[in-house]
N, C-alpha and C positions, 0 to 999 in steps of 0.2 A: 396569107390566110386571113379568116376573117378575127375580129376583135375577141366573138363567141370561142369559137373554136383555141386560140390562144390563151383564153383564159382557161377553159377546159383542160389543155398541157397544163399550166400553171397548178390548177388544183390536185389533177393526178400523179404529178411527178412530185408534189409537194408532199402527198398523202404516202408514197412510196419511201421519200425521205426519212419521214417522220419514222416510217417504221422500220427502215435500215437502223436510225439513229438507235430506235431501244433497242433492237438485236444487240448491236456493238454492246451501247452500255452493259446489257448483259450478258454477254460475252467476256469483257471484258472483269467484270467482277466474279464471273464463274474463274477465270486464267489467274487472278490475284488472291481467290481462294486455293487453287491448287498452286501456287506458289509458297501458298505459307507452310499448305500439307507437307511439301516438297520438302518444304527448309528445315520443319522442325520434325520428321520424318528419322529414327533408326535405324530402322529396319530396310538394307536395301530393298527387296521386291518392290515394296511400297512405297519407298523412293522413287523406284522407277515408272513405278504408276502412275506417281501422284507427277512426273515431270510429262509425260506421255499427252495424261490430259492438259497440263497446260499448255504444250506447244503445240497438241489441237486446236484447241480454244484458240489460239492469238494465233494459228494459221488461219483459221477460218474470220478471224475478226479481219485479219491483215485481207483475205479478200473479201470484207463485205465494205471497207475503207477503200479499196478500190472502184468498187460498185460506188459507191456514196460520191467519189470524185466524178463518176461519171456524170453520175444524176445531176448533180451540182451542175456544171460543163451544160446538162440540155436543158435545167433551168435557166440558167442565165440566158442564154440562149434564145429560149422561148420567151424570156420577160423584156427584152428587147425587140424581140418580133410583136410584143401586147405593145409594149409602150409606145413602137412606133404604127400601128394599125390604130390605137388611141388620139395619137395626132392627128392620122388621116380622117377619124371619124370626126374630130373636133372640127378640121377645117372645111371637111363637107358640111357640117350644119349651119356654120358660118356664110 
C-alpha cells in the first residue's frame, strides 16, 4: 500500500484506540464503584444487585480489552507497513 493510505490506518485505528481506552477506564471505575456498593451492602437483594452490575461491567470491559488487543495486533501491523513504504519513498527520491 501506498505511504498515504498507511498512514490513514494509522490515524483511524489510533482514534478507535483512544476510544476503546476511555470506554475501559470507565467501565472500569463504574465495576470498582459497584464493588464497593457490593461490599458494604446489608441487605441481600441489594447485594445481589450491586454484584450483578459489577460482573456486567468487568464482562463487558473484559471484552472490549480484547477488542483493544486486537486493535493493537493491526497497529502494529500497519506501522510497519508505513515505516517500510517510508523507506521505499526515501529511496526513490534519492
Amino acid at each position: 500500500m501506498s505511504l498515504v493510505n498507511e498512514a490513514g490506518y494509522l490515524y483511524v485505528l489510533s482514534k478507535k484506540l483512544t476510544k476503546i481506552n476511555k470506554v475501559i477506564l470507565a467501565l472500569t471505575d463504574e465495576a470498582k464503584h459497584h464493588q464497593a456498593k457490593h461490599s458494604s451492602e446489608i441487605h441481600p437483594k441489594k447485594k445481589e444487585k450491586y454484584g450483578r452490575k459489577h460482573r456486567k461491567a468487568m464482562e463487558t470491559a473484559q471484552h472490549l480489552l480484547k477488542e483493544r488487543s486486537h486493535l493493537a495486533q493491526q497497529l502494529h501491523h500497519h506501522y510497519v507497513a508505513f515505516a517500510n513504504a517510508m523507506q521505499k519513498e526515501m529511496r526513490k527520491g534519492h
